[in-house]
N, C-alpha and C positions, 0 to 999 in steps of 0.2 A: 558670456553665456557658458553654463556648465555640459557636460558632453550627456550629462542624461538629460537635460533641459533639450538641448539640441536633437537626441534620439528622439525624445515624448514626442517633438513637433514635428518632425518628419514621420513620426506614425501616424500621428493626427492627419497630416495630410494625407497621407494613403489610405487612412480609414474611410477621409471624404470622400475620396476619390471611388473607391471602391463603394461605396452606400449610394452617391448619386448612379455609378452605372447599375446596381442591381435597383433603381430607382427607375433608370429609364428602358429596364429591362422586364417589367410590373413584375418584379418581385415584393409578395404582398408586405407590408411597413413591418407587420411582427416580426416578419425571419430576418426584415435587415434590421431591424431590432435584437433579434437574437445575437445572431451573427457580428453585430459591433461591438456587443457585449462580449463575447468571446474573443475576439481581435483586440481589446484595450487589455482583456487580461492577460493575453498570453503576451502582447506589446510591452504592459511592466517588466511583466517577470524576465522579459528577454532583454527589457532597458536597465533594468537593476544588475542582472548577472552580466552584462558586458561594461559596465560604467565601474564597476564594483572598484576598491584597488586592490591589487595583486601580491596577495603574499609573500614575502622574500622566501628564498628555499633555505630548509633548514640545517645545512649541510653547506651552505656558502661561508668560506674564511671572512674573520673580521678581517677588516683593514688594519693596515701597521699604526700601531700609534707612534707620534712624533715626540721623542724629551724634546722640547725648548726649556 
């Protein structure tokens, strides 16, 4: 399983999580509507930018090449 596979489903569960208690909290269905909407999207963008992979720095020596 990939680590943004892995992040998406650990937001999913804290999305549920968080929907059922403003659920048993009669927060009316639209706002946890809204609200989930909001939370998946700011969920990608934060599972894309930490899965992302990371540019080498531009300014790092090559490694020595070998004559064989």
């Amino acid at each position: 399983m990939s680590a943004f596979s892995l992040y998406v489903l650990g937001f999913l569960v804290l999305l549920a999580g968080l929907g059922y208690g403003a659920y048993l909290l009669n927060v009316p269905p639209t706002w946890i509507g809204v609200g989930a909407l909001v939370l998946i999207g700011v969920g990608l963008m934060s599972a894309v930018s930490r899965t992302k992979p990371r540019d080498p720095p531009a300014d790092a020596p090559e490694p020595p090449h070998s004559s064989a």
